[in-house]
C-alpha positions, 0 to 999 in steps of 0.5 A, spaced: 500 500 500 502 507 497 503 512 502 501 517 497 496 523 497 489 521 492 487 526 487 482 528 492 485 530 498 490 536 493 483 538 490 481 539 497 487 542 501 489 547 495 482 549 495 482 551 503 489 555 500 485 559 496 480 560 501 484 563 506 488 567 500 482 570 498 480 572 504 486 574 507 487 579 500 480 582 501 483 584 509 489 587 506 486 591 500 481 594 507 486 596 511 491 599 505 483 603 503 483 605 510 490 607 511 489 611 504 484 614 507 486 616 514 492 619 511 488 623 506 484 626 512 489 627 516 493 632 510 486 635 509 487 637 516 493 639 515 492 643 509 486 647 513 490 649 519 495 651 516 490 655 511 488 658 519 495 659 520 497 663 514 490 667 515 492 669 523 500 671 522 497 675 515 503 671 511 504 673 504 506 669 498 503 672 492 499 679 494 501 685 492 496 688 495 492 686 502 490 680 504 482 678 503 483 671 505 486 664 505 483 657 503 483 651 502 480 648 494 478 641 494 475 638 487 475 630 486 482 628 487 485 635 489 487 639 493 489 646 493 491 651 498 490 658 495 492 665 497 486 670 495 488 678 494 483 682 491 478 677 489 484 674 484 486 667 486 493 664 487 494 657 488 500 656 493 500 648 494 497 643 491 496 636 493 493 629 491 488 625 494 488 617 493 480 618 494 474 622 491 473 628 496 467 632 497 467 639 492 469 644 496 472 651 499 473 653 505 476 660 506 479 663 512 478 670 514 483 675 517 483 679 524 478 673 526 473 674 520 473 666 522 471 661 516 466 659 511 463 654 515 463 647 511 463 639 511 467 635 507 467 628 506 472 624 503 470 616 503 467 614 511 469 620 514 467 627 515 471 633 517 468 640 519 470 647 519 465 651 523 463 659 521 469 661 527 474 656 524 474 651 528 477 644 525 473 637 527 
């Protein structure tokens, strides 16, 4: 009598295999999406406060003349931080997001003029400015 496998078994054992591969697949795909997502958020976060920064220090880049505000410009995968002189627009920075982000534009004002209030979202999570700038 052999002590080999029958066809059954391998058919069987490659089969539980691939079970586990894919079910080990759909959980690394979900924790990079959320990764991804996270530090997109985190970035949008950053952008704002920094926007909040650039408003209260009075910092200029490209005005020549006085500043009306500085803001944040989100438009599908992009990211913009914007300097707004005059009603002109210039954009300083622009970034890439890996997901699909709410179209919006949060603008902060000076000598605490505070903000346009606004919800973004970007995939599951929400961030909020509120009309006196405060970032959640």
């Amino acid at each position: 009598m052999s002590k080999a496998f029958t066809l059954i078994e391998v058919l069987v054992a490659v089969g539980i295999l691939l079970i586990m591969f894919t079910g080990g697949l759909v959980s690394y795909r979900t924790a990079a999406r959320n990764q991804a997502l996270e530090a997109d958020s985190s970035k949008i976060i950053q952008t704002l406060r920094e926007a909040q920064s650039n408003i209260r220090s009075g910092k200029k880049i490209n005005c020549l003349t006085s500043l009306e505000a500085w803001q944040v410009r989100l438009d599908a995968k992009k990211m913009y931080l914007d300097e707004v002189c005059n009603g002109a627009t210039a954009s300083t920075t622009s970034f890439d997001l890996s997901d699909v982000v709410s179209t919006n534009t949060v603008k902060f004002y000076p000598l605490s003029g505070g903000a346009t209030p606004a919800t973004i979202t970007i995939g599951t999570k929400t961030i909020t400015v509120s009309s006196v700038g405060d970032i959640q």
